[in-house]
C-alpha positions in Angstrom: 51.3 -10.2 70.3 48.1 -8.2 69.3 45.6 -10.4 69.0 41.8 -9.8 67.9 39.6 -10.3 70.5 36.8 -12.7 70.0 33.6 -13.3 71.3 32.6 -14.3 75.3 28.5 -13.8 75.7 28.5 -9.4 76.6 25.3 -7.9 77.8 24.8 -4.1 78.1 21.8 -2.1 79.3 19.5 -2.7 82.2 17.1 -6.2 81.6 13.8 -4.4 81.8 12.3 -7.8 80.1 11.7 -10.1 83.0 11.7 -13.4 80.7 14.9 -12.4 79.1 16.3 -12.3 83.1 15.0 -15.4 83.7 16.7 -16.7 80.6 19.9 -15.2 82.2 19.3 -17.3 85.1 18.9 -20.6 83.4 21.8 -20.3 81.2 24.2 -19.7 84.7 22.3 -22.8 85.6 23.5 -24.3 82.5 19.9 -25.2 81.9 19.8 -24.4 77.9 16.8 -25.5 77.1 14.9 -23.0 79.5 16.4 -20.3 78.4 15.9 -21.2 74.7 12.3 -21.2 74.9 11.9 -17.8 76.9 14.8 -16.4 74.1 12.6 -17.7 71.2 10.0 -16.2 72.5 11.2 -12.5 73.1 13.1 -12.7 70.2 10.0 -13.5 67.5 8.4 -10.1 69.7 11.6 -8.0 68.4 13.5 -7.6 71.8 16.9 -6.8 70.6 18.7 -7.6 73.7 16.8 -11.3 73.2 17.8 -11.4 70.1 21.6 -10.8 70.7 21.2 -13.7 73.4 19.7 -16.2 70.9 21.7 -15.7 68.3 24.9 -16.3 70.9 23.1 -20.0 71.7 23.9 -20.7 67.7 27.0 -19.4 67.9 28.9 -20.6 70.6 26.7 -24.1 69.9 25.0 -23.7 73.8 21.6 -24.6 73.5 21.9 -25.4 70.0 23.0 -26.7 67.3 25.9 -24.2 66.5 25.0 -22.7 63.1 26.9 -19.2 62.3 25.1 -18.3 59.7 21.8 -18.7 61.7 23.5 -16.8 64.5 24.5 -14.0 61.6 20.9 -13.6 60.7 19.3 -12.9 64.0 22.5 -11.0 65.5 21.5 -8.8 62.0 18.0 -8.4 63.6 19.5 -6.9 67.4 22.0 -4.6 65.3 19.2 -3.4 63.3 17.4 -1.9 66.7 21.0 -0.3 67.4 21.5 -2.9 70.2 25.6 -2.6 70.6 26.8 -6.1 71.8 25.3 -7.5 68.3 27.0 -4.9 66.0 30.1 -5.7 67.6 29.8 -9.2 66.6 29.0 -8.7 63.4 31.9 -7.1 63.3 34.2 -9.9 65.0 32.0 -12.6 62.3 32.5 -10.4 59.1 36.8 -10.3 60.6 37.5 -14.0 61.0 35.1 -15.3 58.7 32.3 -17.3 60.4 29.1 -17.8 58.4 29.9 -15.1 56.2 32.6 -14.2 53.5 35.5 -13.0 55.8 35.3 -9.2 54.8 37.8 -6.9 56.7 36.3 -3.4 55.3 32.9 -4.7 56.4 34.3 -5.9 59.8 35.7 -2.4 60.3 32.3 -0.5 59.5 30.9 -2.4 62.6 33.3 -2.2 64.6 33.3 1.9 64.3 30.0 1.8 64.9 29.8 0.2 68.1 33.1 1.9 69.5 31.3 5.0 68.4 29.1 3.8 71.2 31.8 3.8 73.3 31.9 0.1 73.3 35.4 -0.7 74.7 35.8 -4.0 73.0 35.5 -2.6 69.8 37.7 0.0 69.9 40.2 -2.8 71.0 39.1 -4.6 67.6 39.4 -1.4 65.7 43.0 -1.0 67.4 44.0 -4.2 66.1 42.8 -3.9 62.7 45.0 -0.5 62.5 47.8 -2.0 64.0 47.9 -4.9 61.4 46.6 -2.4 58.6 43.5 -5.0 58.1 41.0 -3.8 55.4 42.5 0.0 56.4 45.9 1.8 55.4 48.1 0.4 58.5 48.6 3.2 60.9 50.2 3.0 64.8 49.1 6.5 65.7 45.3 5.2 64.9 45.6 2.2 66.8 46.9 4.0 70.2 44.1 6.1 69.4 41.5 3.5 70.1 43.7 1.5 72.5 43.7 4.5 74.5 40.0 4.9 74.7 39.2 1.2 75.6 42.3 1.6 78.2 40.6 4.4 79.8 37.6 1.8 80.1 40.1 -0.7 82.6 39.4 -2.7 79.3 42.7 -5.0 80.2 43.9 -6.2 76.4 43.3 -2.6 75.5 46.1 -1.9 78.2 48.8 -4.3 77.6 48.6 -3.3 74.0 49.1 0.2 74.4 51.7 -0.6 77.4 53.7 -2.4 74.0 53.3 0.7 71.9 55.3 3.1 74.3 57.7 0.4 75.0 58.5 -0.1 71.2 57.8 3.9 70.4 55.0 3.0 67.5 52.2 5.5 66.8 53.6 7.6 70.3 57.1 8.5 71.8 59.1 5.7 73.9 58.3 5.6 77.4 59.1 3.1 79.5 57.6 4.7 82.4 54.2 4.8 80.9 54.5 1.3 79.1 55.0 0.3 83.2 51.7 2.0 84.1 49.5 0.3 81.9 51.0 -3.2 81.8 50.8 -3.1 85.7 47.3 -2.1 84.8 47.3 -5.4 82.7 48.7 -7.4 84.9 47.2 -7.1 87.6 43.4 -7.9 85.7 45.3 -11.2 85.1 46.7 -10.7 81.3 49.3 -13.0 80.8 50.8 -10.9 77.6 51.3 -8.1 80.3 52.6 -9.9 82.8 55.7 -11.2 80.7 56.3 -7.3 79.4 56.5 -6.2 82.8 58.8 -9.0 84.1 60.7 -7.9 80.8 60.8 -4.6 82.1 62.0 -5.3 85.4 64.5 -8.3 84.2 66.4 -5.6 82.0 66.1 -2.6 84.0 64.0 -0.7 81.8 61.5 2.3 83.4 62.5 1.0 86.7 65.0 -0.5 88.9 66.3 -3.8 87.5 64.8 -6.7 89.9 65.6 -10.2 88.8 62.9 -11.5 91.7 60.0 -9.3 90.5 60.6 -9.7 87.2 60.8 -13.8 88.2 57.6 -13.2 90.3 55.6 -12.1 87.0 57.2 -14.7 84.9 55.8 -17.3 87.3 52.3 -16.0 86.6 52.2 -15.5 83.2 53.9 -18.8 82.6 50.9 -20.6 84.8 49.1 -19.3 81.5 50.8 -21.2 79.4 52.7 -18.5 78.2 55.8 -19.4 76.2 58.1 -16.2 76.6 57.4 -16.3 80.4 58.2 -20.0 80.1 61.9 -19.6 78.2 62.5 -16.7 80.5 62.1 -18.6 83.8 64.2 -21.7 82.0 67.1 -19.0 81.4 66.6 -17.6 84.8 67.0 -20.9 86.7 70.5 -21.6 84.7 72.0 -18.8 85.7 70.5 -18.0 89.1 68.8 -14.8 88.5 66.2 -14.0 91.0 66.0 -17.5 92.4 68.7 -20.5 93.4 70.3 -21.9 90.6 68.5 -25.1 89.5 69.0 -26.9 86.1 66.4 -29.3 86.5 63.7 -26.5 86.8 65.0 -24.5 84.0 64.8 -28.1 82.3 60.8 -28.7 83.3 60.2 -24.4 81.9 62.1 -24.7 78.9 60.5 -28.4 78.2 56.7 -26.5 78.7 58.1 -23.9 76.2 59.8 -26.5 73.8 56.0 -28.5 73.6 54.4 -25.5 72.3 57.1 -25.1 69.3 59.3 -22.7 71.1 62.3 -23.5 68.6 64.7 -21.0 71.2 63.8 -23.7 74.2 64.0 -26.3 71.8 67.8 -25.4 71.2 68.6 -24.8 74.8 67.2 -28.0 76.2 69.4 -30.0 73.2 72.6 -28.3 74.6 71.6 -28.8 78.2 71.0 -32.7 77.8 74.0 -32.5 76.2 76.0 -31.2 78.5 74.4 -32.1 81.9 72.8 -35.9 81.1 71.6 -36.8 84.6 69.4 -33.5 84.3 67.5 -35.1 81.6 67.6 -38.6 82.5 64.6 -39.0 84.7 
């Protein structure tokens, strides 16, 4: 699944303003108010990397009140001075909507700005929005495009979504081998997306040697994430003793995890387990 990255609080550049540091400080300390003040200040003086900051404390609703259109307005201030972080964000708020008309054609103009920048988040954005043909002709061979750039940046989603994109052969040529490179890539910065591919890869043999026990190794972790492939996988695997000892009640307690979150494939398999194996689900 290709999914939009949102917003966590991103700084760039080197924090020449000591008050906005300090600011910094206080809000690791989780001391808001602090760091308001110092924000406020620096930001009515036009410091765009302030500014960004400030707006964020409306937006995420740390330190105040959340308000996205007040966020908008002084993110609109930082972009104005070219600060990246803050057209990026504009570009995220004009994509999903918050304190603005949701505006897809306006969400891509930021977001080719900043990755223009070289800003690996957006050109993960500006992947997505290709890939989904959002407020731009749909078109696979422009989203590896941009995929590949944030890749080459270690940015992680960037890697797991290009990884997909030689698996499936969309926008480049099938390769399993190089889907394996940069899900490994993935995985290993923790992406729970790319940990299920590449335990898919190994289950089924595909770019490398089939292993059942790696492939159950990476379902473990991606499942810890709450992630529901990884979670029907491992109930599947436990049934028939792939990888692991054979253990119906386990596959019961995966496929149960997978069923909660509206897995309708877990939902089936559990119904003909209980069915046919009562004491597993008579606890």
């Amino acid at each position: 699944m290709k999914k939009l990255l949102l917003i966590t609080l991103l700084i760039t550049g080197l924090f020449a303003n000591k008050n906005v540091d300090k600011a910094l400080e206080y809000i690791k300390k989780k001391e808001f108010k602090q760091a308001r003040i110092l924000l406020e200040k620096e930001s009515k003086k036009g410091d765009a990397q302030a500014q960004y900051i400030f707006g964020f404390m409306f937006y995420n609703g740390k330190g105040a009140k959340q308000d996205y259109k007040k966020a908008l307005t002084i993110f609109q201030k930082s972009a104005e001075q070219e600060y990246t972080p803050a057209i990026f964000i504009l570009g995220v708020m004009y994509d999903v909507g918050q304190g603005v008309q949701q505006n897809f054609k306006k969400a891509i103009e930021f977001y080719k700005k900043s990755a223009d920048q070289g800003y690996a988040q957006a050109q993960y954005n500006l992947g997505v929005m290709y890939d989904k043909g959002h407020g731009v002709k749909q078109n696979y061979k422009k989203a590896v495009k941009f995929w590949q750039k944030s890749a080459d940046q270690g940015f992680a989603l960037a890697q797991s979504n290009l990884g997909n994109m030689y698996e499936v052969g969309q926008g480049v040529k099938q390769d399993y081998k190089k889907a394996l490179e940069l899900y490994k890539k993935s995985a290993n910065q923790g992406v729970a997306q790319a940990q299920y591919n590449l335990g898919f890869l190994y289950f089924h043999g595909k770019g490398v040697k089939q292993d059942y026990k790696k492939a159950l190794e990476l379902f473990q972790k991606s499942a810890n994430q709450g992630f529901v492939e990884a979670q029907y996988y491992l109930g599947f695997m436990y049934i028939k003793g792939q990888g692991v000892k054979q253990d119906y009640k386990k596959a019961r307690e995966y496929w149960q995890k997978s069923a909660d979150q509206g897995d309708t494939k877990s939902q089936h398999n559990l119904n003909i387990l209980c069915k046919k194996f009562s004491w597993v689900c008579n606890q």
